[in-house]
C-alpha positions in Angstrom: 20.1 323.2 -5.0 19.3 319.6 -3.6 15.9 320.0 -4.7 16.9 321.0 -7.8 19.5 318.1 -8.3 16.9 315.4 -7.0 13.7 317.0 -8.5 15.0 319.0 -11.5 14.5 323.0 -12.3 11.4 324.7 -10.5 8.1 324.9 -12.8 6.5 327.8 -11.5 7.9 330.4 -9.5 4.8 332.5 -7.5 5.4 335.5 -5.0 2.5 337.0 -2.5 2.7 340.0 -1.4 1.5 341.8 2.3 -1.3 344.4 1.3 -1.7 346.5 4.3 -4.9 347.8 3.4 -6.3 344.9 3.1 -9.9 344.9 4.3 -8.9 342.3 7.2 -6.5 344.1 8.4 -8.2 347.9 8.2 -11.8 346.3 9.8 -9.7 345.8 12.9 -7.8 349.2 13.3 -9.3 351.7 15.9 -10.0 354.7 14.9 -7.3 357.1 14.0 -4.3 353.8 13.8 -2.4 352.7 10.5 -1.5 349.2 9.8 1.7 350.5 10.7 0.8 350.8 14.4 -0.4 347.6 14.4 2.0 344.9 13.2 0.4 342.2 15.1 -2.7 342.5 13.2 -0.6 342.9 9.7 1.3 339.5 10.5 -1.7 337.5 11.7 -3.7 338.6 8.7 -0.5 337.6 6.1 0.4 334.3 7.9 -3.8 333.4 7.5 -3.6 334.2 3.9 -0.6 332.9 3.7 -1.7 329.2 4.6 -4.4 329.5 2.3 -2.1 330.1 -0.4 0.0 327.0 0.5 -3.3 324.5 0.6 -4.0 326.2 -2.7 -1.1 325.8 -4.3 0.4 322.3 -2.9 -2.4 320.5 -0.8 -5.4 321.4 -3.6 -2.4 321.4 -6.2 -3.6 324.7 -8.4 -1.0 323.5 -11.2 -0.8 320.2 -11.2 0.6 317.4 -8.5 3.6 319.2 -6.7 6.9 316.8 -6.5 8.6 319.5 -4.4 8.4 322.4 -3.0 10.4 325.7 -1.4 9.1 329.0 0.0 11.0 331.8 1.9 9.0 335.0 3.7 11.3 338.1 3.3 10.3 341.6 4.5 10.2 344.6 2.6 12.1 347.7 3.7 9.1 349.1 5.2 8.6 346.0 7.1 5.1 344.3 5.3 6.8 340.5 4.7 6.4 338.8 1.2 6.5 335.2 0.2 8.5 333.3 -2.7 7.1 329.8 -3.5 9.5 327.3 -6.0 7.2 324.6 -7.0 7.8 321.7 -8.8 5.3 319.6 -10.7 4.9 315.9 -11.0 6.1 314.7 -14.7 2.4 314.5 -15.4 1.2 318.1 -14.4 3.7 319.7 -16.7 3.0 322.2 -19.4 3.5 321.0 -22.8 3.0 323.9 -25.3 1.9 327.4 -25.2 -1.9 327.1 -24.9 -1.1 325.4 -21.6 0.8 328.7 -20.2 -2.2 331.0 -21.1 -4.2 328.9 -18.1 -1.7 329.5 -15.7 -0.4 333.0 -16.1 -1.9 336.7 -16.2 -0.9 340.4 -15.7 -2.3 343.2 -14.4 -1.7 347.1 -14.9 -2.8 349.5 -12.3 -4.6 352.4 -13.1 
């Protein structure tokens, strides 16, 4: 809330989630484990990727000069942790009308 009060409402609102199977994590598993026997590995991997979303996001500054920021890591009930980033954008790095959302935002339907 004091971000908000000093900063104003968050701009973008971006979540990353823990893929187990992702190949960093399954190149390392010996034969016959599951990520799940190897929670080590499955953090190490998501705190890595992790930081690379951070310089993306605020140090590289993806949307725009970030003002503030906020993130929280929470875990899922089977235990793979997920990340909530509240950004907020410098007065000049906001979006203005609705061409500038289309650069910023996308969907994706699994098969």
């Amino acid at each position: 809330m004091s971000l908000v009060a000093r900063y104003g409402r968050p701009d973008y609102f971006v979540t990353m989630t823990c893929n187990s199977y992702w190949s960093e994590i399954t190149e390392l598993l010996l034969p016959g484990q599951t990520p799940q026997d190897r929670p080590d590995i499955v953090a190490r991997v998501y705190h890595a990727k992790l930081i690379d979303l951070h310089d993306f996001l605020i140090k590289k500054g993806h949307f725009g000069k970030v003002a503030a920021w906020a993130h929280v890591t929470e875990f899922q009930k089977r235990g793979l942790p997920h990340e909530h980033f509240l950004l907020v954008v410098d007065s000049s790095s906001k979006l203005n009308g609705p061409d500038d959302f289309g650069k910023y935002s996308s969907a994706e339907l699994p098969d």
